[in-house]
N, C-alpha and C positions, 0 to 999 in steps of 0.2 A: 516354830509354829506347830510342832506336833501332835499338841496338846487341843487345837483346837476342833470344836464338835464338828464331825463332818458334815452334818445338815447345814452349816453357816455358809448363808449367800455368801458369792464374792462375786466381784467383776472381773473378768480375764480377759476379755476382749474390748479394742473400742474403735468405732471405723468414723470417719467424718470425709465426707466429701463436697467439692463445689465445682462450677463452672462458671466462666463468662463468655460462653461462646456466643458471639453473634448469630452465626449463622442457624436456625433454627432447625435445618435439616440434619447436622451435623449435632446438634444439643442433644444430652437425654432426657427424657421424658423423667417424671417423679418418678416412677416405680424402679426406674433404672437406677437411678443414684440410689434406692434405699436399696434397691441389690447391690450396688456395688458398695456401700457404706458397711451393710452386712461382712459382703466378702472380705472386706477392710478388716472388720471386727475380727473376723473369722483366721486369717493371717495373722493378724496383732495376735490373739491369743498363744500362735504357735500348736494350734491344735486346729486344723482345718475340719478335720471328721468328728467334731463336734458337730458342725453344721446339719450334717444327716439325723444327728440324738437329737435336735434340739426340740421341745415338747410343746411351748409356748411362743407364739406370736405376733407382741402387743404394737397396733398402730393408732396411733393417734389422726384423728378426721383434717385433712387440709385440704388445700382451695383445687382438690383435683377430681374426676369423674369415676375413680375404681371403687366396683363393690366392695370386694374384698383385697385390699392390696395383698395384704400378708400372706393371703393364699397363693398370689405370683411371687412373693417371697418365697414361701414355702419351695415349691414347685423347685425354683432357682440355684435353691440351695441341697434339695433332694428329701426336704422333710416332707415328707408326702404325707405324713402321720398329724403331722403337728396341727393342735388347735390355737385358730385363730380369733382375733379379736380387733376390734375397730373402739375406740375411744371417739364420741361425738365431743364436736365444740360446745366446753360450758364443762367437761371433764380435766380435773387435773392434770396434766403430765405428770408428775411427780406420783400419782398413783397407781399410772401403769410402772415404774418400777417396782413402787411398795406390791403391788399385783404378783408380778415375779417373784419377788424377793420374800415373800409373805408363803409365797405356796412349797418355794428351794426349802425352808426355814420347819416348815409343816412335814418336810419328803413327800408331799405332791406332787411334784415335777424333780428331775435333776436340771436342767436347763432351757434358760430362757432368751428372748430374745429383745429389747421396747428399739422401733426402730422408726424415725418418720424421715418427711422432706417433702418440697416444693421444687418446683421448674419453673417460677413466675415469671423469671426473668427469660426465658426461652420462651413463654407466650408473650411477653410483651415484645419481645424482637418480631412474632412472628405477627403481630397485629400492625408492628411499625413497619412491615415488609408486606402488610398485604396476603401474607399465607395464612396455609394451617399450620398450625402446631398438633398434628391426632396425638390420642392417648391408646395403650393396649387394650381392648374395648374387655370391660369386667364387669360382671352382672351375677356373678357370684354373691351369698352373703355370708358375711361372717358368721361361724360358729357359735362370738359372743360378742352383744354391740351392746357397750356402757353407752346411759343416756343420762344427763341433769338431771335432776326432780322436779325440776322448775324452771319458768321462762327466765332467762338473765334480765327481760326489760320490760317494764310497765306500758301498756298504749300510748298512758297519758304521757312518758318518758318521749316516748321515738314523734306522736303529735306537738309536741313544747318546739319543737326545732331544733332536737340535735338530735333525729332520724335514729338509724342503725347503726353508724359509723363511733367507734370507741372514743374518740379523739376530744368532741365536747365531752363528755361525760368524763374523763379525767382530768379534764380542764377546770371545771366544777367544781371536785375534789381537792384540784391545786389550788384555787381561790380561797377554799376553807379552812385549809393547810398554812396559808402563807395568812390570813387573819389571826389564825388561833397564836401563830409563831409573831406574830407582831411588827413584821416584817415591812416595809412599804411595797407598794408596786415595783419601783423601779431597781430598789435592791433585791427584790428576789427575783424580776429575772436575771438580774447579773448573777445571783446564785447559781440557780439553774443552768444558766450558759456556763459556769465555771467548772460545775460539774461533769455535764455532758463534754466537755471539753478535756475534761482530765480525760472521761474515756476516751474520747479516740486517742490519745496520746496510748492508752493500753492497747485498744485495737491495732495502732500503728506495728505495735510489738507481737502481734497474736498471728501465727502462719495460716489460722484458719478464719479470717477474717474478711468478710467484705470490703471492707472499705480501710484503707492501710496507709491514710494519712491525717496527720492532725489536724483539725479545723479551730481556729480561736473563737476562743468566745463571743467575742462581739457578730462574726457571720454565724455563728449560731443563734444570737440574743435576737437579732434584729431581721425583721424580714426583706428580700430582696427578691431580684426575677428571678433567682434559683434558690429561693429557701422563704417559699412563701408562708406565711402566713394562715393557720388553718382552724384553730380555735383559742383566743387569746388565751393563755401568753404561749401559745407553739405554737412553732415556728415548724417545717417540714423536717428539720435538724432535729427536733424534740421526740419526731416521731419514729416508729421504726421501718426499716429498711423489707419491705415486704417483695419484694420484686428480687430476691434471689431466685439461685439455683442451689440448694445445699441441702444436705441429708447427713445424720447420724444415724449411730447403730451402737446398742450396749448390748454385750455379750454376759452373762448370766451362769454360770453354773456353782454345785456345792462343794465347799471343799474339799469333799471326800472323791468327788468327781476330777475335779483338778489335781487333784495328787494323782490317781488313777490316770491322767493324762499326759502327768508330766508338766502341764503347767507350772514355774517355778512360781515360787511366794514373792519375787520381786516381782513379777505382774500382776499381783492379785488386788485389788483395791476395796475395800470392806465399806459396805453400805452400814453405818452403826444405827440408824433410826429414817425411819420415814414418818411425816406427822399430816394431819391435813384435818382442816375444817371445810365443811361442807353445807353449810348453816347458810342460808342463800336469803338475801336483804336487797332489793333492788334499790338503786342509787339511794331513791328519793323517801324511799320507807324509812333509813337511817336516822337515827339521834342525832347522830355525831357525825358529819360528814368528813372528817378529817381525820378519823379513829378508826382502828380495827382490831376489836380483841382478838377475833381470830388470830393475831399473826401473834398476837403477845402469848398465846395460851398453847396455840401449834409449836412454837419457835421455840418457849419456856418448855414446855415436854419434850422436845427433840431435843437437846441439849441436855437437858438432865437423865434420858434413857441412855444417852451416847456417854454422860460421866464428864462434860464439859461445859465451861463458862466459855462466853462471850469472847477473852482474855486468851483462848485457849485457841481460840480460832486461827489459822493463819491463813486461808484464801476462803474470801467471799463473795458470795455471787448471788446478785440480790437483782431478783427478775425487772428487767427495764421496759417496759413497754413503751412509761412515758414517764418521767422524775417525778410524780408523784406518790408512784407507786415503789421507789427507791428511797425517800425521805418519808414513805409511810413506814417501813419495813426498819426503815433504823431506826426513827424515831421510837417504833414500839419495842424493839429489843436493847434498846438503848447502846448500837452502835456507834462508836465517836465517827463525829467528819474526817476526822483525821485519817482513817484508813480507809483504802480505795474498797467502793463497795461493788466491784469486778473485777474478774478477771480475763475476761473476752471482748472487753471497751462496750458491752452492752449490745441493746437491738438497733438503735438505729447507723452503726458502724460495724459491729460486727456481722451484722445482719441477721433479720426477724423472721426467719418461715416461721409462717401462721400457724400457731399450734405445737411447733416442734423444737420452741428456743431451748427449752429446758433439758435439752436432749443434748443439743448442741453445747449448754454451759459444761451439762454434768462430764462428756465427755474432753471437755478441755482441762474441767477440773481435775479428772483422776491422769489427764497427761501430766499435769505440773507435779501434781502431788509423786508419781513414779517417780519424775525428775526430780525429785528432792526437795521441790520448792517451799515445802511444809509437811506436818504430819496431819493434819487435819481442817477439814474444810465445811461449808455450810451453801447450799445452794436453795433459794427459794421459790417457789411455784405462785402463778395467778393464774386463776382463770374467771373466765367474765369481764367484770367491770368492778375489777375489785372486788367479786362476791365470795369467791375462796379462796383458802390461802393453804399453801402445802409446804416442807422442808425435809429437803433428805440431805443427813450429815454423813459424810464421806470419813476413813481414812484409812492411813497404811496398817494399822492395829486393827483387830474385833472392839468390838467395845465391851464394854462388862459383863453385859448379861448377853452377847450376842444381839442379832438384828431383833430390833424393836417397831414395831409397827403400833401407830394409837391415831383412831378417831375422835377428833376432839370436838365434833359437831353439837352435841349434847350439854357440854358444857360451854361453847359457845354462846351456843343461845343462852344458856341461862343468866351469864353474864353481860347479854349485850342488853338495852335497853329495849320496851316492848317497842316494836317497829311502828313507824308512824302510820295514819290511814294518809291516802294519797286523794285529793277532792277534786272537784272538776274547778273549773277555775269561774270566781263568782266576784261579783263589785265590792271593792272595802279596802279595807287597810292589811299591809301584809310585812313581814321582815325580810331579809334578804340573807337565805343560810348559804348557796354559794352561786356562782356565776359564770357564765365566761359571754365572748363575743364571736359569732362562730362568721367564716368566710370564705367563700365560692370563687374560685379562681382570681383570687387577690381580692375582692370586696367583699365588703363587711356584708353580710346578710340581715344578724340581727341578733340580738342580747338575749341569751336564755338564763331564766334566774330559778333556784328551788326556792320556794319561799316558805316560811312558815306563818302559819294564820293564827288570831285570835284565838280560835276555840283549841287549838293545837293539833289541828292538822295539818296537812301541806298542803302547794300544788305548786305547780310549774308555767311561767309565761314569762311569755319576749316582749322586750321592743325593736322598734325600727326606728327611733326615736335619735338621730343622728349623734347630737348634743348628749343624749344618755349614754350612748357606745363612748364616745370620748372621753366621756368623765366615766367610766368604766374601766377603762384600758389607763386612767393616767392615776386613781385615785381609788383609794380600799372602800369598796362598797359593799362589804359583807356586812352584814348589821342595822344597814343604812333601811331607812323605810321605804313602803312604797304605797300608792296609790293601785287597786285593781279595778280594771272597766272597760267592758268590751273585750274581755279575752287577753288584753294586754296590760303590762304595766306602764308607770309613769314613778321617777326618782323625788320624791319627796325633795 
């Protein structure tokens, strides 16, 4: 590898940590695991006095109180210099790498750091005990705080009756998904259960995994007292695993740096493209509820900046939030079923901190890949509600032209269809573009549908309508007509 330009990113470090300590006085808090995930990286690399040089310090926003985390990172690790940043929810993951990896690439920085994590599972002990769980109190602000462009969700979206909570609104997507593919009701949730089911069988094999035993498809398919039911067709199996405790950490420098360090080239892991759309369509504005050029046009230029086909891939890892967003992403790259589309059994088994799964994929990815498990890999990014889509392609080689970064936002849009207006909801006749049935501690609440209207707009309304949710939940009602009046619908 002598030959290679010393500006080229690589990966030299990679730390992933977890607990399941009960006790919550004994737990650590987030910022603790993302120091100790660092210091993990920090060891993994074989170069600890990197940690002092390191220049950049990217975190991604999770369900915790610190201003600036990365500056208690900072601090911890003795980079007292380094500039911080905080990535808000509705930002990539996948672009605080390209962030690093874009400035190493430039000689901007020599090294960086993208580092996040959750303790959910340490406040959920500490709420079932009656305590506190304090946090390091931080009222610091970051240096540099990435924000969306735009709200991920329409009023009329979170008023329809699937609030705030991600879970309807993927549900929705799945209905439109499983229309377009031809599928009945009942054979795709057995899809689904079949799938999520392969994963945990991977989780079961992944040493960094929550949850590390297989579950069959049928207790995934079908809801019970321990896997209820929450927006038809998910089940609590469908969804992910938010109540960890776990933190990664990707260590960042150029090669010119790592030979300077002594880090050997068997540790090094080459970032060959980072891609990302950023082109932001709330659910219901969509043409296509089952479609996403973004992943066709990000995915299609990550792949050809990296010098590889689909064919070429041998681990991938294709972000799970919830199997819509996994059979969106193959569908559009035209992934076979036939290959597992993870490698970490996914979010709801491997387990989901908010914000930071892709943290946690990429560093399992570049474990296998050291370990010889392949020469190259592909991991992909959501963020929102399906509104963007990102991919950074991994391997043990550079890739042709060196680390490729492309925003694909511009040409997104121009390919995606004009976004639909979103109307308030008025008496007449309407279509049914997707659906689901959302429910509250095991019952049904009530049927939220996108509809599209006569003049070709949208809007969004429920029923409570008993008889309608049954024939919802048993029987493909995308397409089906409907009656509107009174704010609600009625099934033709």
């Amino acid at each position: 590898m002598h030959s290679i330009d010393p500006r080229t990113p690589v990966l030299v470090g990679i730390g992933t940590v977890q607990q399941q300590e009960r006790d919550p006085a004994r737990a650590h808090e987030a910022v603790q695991l993302m120091i100790d995930a660092v210091h993990a990286a920090l060891a993994d690399s074989g170069a600890s006095a990197l940690g002092a040089a390191v220049e950049r310090i990217c975190v991604p926003q999770g369900m915790w109180s610190y201003g600036d985390p990365a500056r208690l990172i900072a601090h911890a690790i003795g980079a007292g210099t380094a500039t911080t940043v905080c990535a808000k929810v509705g930002i990539l993951q996948q672009s605080l790498i390209a962030d690093v990896c874009t400035r190493i690439a430039a000689g901007r920085i020599d090294s960086g750091i993208v580092v996040g994590g959750e303790a959910r599972y340490r406040a959920l002990q500490a709420q079932i005990a009656g305590v506190e769980a304090p946090e390091t109190p931080c009222t610091d602000t970051p240096d540099e705080v990435l924000e969306p462009a735009a709200e991920l969700l329409l009023p009329e979206e979170i008023g329809s009756g699937l609030g705030m909570m991600p879970v309807g609104y993927y549900a929705v997507v799945e209905s439109a998904f499983r229309a377009a593919q031809g599928l009945t009701v009942d054979a795709h949730r057995d899809r689904i259960a079949a799938l999520y089911s392969r994963f945990s069988e991977i989780a079961a094999a992944n040493p960094h995994a929550w949850k590390r035993e297989r579950v069959d498809a049928r207790t995934i398919r079908d809801a019970s007292a321990r896997n209820r039911m929450l927006a038809f067709p998910y089940t609590k199996l469908h969804n992910p695993s938010w109540n960890v405790d776990q933190a990664a950490a990707l260590l960042f420098c150029s090669a010119g740096r790592a030979t300077e360090l002594g880090i050997p080239p068997r540790q090094w892991v080459f970032p060959r493209a980072s891609t990302e759309s950023n082109h932001m369509l709330a659910l219901s504005q969509r043409a296509e509820l089952h479609r996403l050029p973004g992943v066709r046009i990000a995915g299609e230029r990550a792949l050809a900046a990296s010098g590889l086909r689909v064919a070429d891939l041998d681990l991938i890892e294709l972000y799970s939030c919830f199997p819509v967003a996994v059979e969106l992403y193959a569908a559009e790259l035209g992934i076979p079923a036939e290959r597992d589309w993870t490698v970490t059994g996914g979010m709801p088994f491997a387990g989901g901190p908010l914000n930071n799964y892709v943290l946690q994929a990429t560093a399992r990815v570049a474990e296998l890949l050291r370990a010889g498990a392949g020469a190259n890999a592909l991991v992909s990014s959501v963020s929102g509600y399906l509104t963007k889509q990102g991919f950074g392609v991994w391997s043990r080689t550079p890739g042709p032209g060196g680390f490729v970064f492309a925003d694909v936002s511009a040409e997104v849009a121009a390919a995606s269809e004009p976004r639909r207006v979103v109307a308030p909801v008025d008496d007449g006749p309407a279509l049914i573009r997707g659906y689901t049935v959302m429910y509250h501690e095991d019952q049904r609440v009530c049927a939220v549908a996108v509809l599209d209207l006569p003049e070709g707009t949208r809007t969004l309304a429920a029923t409570r309508d008993p008889l309608a949710m049954d024939r919802m939940e048993s029987e493909e009602c995308c397409g089906r007509a409907v009656r509107l009046g009174g704010g609600e619908f009625v099934l033709a």
